[in-house]
C-alpha positions as CSV (number, residue, x, y, z in Angstrom):
1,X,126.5,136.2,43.8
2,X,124.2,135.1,46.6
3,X,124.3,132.9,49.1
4,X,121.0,130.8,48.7
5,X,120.3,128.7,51.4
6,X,120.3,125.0,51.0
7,X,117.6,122.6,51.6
8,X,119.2,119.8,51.7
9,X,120.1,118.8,55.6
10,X,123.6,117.4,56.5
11,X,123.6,113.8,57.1
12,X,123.5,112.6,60.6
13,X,124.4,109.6,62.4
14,X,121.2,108.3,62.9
15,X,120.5,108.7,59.0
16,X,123.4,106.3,58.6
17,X,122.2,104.1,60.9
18,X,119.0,103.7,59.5
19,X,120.3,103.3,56.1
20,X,122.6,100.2,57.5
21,X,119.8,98.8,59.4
22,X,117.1,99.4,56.0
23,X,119.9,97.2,54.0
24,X,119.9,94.7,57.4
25,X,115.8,94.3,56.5
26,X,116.4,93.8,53.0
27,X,118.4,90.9,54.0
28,X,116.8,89.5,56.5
29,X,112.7,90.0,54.2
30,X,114.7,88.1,51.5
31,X,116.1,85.2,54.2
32,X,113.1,85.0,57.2
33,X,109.7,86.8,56.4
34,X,109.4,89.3,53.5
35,X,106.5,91.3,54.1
36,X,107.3,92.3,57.7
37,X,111.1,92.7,57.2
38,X,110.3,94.4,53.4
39,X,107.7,97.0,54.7
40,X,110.6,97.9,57.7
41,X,113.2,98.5,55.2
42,X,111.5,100.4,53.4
43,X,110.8,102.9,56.2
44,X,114.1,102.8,57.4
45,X,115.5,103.3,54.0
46,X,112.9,106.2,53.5
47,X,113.7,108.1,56.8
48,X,117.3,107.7,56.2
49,X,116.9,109.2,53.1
50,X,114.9,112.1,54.5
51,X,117.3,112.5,57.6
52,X,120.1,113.3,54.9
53,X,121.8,110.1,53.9
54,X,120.7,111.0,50.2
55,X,121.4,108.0,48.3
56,X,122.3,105.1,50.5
57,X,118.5,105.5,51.9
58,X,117.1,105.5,48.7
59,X,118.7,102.4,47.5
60,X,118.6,100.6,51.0
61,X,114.6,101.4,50.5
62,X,114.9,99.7,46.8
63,X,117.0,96.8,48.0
64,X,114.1,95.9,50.6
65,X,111.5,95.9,48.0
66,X,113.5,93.8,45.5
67,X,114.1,91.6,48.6
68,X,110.7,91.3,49.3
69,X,109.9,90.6,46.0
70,X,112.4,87.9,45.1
71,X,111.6,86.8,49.0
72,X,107.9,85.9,48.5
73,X,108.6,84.4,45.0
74,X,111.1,82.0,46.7
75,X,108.7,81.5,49.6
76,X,106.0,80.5,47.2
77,X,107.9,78.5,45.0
78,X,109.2,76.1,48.1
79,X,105.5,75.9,49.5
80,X,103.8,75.1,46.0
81,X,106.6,72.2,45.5
């Protein structure tokens, strides 16, 4: 048999650090400002993903767009009280 080479890269430490810090945005768009801290965990969530943390990126990209989402429903709801 032979030895195909993978394409998937090995997951470094800055892949885990931007998955940790994607999942800190998706916190932090749900509790201060979801647009700006939504749209930065996504990236970070995304490059995490691509760096080789396969599915902690991906999910710390889906958290910050749930966050965002449930964020600016929140936000509006206390304004248009």
């Amino acid at each position: 048999m032979a030895d195909l080479p993978s394409t998937a890269r090995p997951r470094s430490n800055a892949a885990r650090i931007l998955t940790i810090v994607g999942f800190v945005f998706a916190v932090l768009a749900l509790l201060l400002n979801p647009i700006i801290f939504g749209v930065l965990g996504v990236i970070a969530g995304i490059v995490g993903a691509v760096l080789g943390d396969k599915p902690l990126g991906w999910y710390a990209a889906a958290a910050s767009v749930v966050a965002a989402i449930i964020g600016v429903a929140v936000f509006s709801a206390l304004i248009n009280n």
